[in-house]
C-alpha positions as CSV (number, residue, x, y, z in Angstrom):
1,X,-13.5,-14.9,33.4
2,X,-17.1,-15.4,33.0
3,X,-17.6,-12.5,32.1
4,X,-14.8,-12.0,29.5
5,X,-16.1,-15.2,27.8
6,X,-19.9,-13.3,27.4
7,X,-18.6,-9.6,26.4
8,X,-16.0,-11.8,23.7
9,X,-19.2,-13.4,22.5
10,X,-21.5,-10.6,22.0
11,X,-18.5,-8.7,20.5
12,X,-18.2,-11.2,17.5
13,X,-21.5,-11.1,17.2
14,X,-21.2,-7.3,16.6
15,X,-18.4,-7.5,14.3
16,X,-20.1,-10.1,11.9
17,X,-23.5,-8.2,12.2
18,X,-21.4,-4.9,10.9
19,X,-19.1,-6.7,8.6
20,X,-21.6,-9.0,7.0
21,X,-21.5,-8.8,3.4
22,X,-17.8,-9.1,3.2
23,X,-18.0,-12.1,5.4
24,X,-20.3,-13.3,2.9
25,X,-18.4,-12.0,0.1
26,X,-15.0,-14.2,1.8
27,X,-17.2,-17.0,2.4
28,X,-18.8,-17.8,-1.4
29,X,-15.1,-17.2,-2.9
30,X,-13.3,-19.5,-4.5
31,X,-9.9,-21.6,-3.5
32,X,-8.1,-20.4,-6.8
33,X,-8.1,-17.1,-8.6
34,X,-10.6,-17.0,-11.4
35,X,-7.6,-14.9,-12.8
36,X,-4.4,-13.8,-12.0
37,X,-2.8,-10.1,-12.8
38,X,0.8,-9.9,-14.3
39,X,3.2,-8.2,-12.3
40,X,1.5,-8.8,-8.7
41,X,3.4,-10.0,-5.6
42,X,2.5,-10.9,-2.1
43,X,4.6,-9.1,-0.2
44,X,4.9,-10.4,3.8
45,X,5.6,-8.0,6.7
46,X,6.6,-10.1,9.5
47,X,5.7,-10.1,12.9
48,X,8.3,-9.5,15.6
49,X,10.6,-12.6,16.6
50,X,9.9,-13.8,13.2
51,X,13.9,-15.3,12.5
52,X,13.7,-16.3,16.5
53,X,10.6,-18.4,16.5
54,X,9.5,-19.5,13.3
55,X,7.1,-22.0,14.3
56,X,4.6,-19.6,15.3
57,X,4.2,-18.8,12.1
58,X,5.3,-15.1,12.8
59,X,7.3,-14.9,9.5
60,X,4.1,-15.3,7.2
61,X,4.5,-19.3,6.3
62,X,1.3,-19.7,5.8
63,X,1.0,-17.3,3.4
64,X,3.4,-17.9,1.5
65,X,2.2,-21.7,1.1
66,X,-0.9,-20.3,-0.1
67,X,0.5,-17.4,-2.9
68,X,2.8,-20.5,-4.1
69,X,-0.1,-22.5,-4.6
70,X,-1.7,-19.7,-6.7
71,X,1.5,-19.3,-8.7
72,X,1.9,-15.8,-7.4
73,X,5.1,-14.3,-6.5
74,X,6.2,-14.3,-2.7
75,X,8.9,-11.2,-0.8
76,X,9.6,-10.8,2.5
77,X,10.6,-7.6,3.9
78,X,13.7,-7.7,5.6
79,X,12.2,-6.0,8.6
80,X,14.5,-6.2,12.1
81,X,12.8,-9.0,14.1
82,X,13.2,-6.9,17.1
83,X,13.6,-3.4,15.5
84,X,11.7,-0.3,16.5
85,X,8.7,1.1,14.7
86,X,11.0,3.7,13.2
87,X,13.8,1.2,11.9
88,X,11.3,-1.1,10.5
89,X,9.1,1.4,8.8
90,X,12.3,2.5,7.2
91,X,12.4,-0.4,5.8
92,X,9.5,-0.7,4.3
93,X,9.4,2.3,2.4
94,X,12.5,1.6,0.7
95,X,11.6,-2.1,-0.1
96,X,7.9,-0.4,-1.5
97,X,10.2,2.2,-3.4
98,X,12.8,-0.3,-4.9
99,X,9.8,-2.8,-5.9
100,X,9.5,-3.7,-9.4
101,X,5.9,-5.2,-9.4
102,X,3.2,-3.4,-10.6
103,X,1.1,-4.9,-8.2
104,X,1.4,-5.2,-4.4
105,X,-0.9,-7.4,-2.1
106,X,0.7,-6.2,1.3
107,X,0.8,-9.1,4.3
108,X,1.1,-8.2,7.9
109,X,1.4,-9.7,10.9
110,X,1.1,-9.0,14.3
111,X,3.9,-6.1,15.1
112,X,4.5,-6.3,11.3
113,X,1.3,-4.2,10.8
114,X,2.7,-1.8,13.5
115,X,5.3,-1.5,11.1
116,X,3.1,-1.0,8.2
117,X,1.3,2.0,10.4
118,X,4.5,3.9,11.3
119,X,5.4,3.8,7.7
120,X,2.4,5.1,6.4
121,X,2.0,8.0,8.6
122,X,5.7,9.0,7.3
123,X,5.2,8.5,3.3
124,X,1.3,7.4,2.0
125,X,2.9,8.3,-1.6
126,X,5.6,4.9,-1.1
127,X,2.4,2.7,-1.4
128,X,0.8,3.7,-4.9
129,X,1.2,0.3,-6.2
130,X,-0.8,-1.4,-2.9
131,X,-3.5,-2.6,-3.7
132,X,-4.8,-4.4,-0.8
133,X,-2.8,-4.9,2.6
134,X,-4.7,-8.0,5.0
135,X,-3.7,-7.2,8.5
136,X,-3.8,-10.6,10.1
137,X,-4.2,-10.0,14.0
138,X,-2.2,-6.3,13.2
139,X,-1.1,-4.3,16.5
140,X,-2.4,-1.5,15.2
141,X,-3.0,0.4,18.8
142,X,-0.4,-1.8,20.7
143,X,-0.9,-3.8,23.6
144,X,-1.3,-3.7,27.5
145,X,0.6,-6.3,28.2
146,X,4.1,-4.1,26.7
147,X,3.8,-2.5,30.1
148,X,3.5,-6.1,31.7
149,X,6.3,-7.8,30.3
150,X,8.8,-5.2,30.9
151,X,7.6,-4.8,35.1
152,X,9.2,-6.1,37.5
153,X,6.7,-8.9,38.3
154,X,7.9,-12.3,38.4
155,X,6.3,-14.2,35.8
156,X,7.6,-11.4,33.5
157,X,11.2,-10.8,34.5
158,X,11.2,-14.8,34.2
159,X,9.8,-14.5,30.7
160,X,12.5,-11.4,30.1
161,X,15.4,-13.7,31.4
162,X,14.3,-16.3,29.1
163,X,14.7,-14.3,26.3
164,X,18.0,-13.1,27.0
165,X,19.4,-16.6,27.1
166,X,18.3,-17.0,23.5
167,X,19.9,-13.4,22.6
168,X,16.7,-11.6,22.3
169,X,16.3,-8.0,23.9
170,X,12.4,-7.5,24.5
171,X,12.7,-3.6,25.1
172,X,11.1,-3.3,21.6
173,X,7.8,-3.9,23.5
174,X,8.0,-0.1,24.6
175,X,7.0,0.3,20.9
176,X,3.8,-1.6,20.9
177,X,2.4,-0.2,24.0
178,X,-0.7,0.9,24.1
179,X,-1.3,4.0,26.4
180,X,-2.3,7.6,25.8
181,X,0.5,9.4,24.1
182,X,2.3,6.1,23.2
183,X,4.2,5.5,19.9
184,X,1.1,4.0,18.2
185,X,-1.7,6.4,19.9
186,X,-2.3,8.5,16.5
187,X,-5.2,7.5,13.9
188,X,-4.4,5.1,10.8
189,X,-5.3,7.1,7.5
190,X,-5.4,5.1,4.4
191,X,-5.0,6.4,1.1
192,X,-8.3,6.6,-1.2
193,X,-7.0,3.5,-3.7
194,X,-5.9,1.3,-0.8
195,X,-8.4,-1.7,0.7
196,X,-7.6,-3.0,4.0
197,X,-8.4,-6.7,5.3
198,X,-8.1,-7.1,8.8
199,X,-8.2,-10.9,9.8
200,X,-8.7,-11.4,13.8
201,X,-8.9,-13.6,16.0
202,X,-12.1,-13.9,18.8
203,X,-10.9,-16.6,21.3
204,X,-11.9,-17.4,25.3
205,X,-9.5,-18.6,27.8
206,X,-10.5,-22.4,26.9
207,X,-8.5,-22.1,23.3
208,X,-5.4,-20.6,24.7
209,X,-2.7,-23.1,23.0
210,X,-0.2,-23.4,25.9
211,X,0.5,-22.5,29.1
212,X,1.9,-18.8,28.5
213,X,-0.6,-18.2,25.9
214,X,-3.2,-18.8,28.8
215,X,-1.4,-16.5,31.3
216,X,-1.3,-13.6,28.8
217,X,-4.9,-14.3,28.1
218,X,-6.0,-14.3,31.9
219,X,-3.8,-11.3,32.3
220,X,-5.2,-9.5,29.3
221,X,-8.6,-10.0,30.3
222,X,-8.3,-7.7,33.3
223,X,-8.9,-5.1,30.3
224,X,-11.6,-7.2,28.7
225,X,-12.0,-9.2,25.4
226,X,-8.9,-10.2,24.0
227,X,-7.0,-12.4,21.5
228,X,-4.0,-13.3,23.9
229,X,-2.4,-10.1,22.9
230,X,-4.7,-7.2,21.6
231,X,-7.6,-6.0,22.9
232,X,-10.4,-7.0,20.9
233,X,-12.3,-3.3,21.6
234,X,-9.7,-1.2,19.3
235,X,-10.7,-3.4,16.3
236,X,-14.4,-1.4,15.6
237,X,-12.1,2.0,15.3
238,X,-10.2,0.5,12.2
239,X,-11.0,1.3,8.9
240,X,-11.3,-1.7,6.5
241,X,-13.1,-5.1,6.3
242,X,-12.8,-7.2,9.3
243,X,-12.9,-10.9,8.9
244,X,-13.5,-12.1,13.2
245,X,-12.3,-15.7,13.7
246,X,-13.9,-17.5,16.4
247,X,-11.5,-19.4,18.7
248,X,-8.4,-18.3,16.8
249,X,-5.8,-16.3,18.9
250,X,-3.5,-14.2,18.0
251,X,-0.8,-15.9,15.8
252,X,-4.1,-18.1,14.1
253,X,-3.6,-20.8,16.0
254,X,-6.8,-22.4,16.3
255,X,-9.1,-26.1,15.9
256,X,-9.1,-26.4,12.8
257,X,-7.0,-25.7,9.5
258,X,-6.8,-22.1,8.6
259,X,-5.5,-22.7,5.0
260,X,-9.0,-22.5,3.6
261,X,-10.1,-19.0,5.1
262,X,-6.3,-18.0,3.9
263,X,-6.6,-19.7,0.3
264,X,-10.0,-17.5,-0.1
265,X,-9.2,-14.1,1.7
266,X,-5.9,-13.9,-0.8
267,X,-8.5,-14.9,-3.7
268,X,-10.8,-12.0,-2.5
269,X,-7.9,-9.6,-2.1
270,X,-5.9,-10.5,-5.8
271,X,-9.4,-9.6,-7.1
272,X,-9.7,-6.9,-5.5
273,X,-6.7,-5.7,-6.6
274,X,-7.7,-5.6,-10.4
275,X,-11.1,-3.9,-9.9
276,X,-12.8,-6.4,-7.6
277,X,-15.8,-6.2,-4.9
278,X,-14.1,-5.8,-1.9
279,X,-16.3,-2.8,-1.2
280,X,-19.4,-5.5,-1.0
């Protein structure tokens, strides 16, 4: 685990060397909006599980606490909380089509930015009016462990029995795997007018919030650097602006309170969205 705990170091090292100005730009912005466009709405793409464990903050909570503290309007798309990348990018096209703001700032989490992949590989035209979307610890190339948790190992066909007590049917993970050929293996292409904020997390074995967090970690780690469910790798092959978090994990759990680095990302991202630096 050593040397997990090194190569995760010297790989947020990287990412803030690469991704320095807009790390600097986040850092220096304010709390509030200086200003705040008519007709704009934070719109949340939850992660999977979202109805089924809410606590995690997988249905965007957060977020929302933040945008009704700006006096910004708040959606959620009514994505499935265990539906397949096809169902749920349905969905999001025709909530993006029916929307009556002028002005989108697009939320994802986790398999929510799975989601948000799928459906722009199917119709790039359905998201004219976002301006930014902030990917916060986005499965935007899957995970390993989707292969894991539907074996026939112990720990997982425990985890899987678990799950069905509380109604939940966790063959959805087949869409979130990451292997060659797998439903996620193609490239994410943004359209020109579209900025793209990925928030991640950079943690070691010792910030692992619970027991199950700390075997996914250990069992993640057999691939290298990871947040608990992504390998930390894929994230210098996305477009966008990457903002690493050192010692958060996957869902943003993490020391201290996050609501600062939320209230100041959004701030960054509203601006953006009328003509701001983002580019910086």
């Amino acid at each position: 685990m050593t040397g997990v705990a090194q190569a995760t170091r010297q790989l947020y090292a990287r990412v803030r060397e690469s991704h320095d100005l807009f790390i600097r730009l986040v850092d220096a912005a304010p709390r509030t909006p200086r200003s705040l466009p008519a007709g704009t709405v934070v719109a949340i793409a939850p992660a999977a599980l979202y109805k089924q464990y809410r606590r995690s903050d997988a249905d965007g909570r957060r977020i929302r606490e933040v945008a009704d503290k700006f006096g910004l309007a708040t959606e959620t798309m009514p994505l499935k909380p265990i539906g397949s990348l096809d169902e749920n990018a349905s969905m999001i096209l025709r909530w993006l089509h029916g929307c009556q703001y002028d002005n989108i700032v697009l939320v994802s989490l986790s398999k929510g930015s799975s989601d948000v992949k799928k459906a722009l590989a199917i119709d790039c035209e359905a998201f004219r009016k976002v301006s930014v979307w902030i990917s916060v610890g986005g499965l935007l190339d899957g995970t390993p462990l989707a292969r894991w948790v539907l074996s026939n190992e112990r720990l997982p066909a425990a985890f899987r029995a678990l799950h069905r007590i509380r109604g939940v049917d966790l063959r959805f993970f087949e869409d979130v795997d990451r292997r060659t050929g797998g439903p996620l293996d193609f490239e994410l292409v943004l359209p020109p007018h579209l900025r793209l904020i990925h928030i991640v997390g950079y943690p070691l074995l010792e910030h692992a919030s619970n027991w199950l967090s700390r075997v996914l970690y250990r069992k993640l780690s057999e691939d290298g650097p990871n947040d608990g469910f992504m390998l930390l790798e894929d994230v210098s092959r996305w477009p966008g602006a990457v903002y690493p978090v050192w010692g958060a994990d996957h869902y943003f759990r993490m020391a201290g309170d996050p609501k600062g680095l939320l209230e100041r990302v959004l701030c960054v991202a509203v601006e953006a969205g009328v003509g701001g630096g983002l580019d910086a």
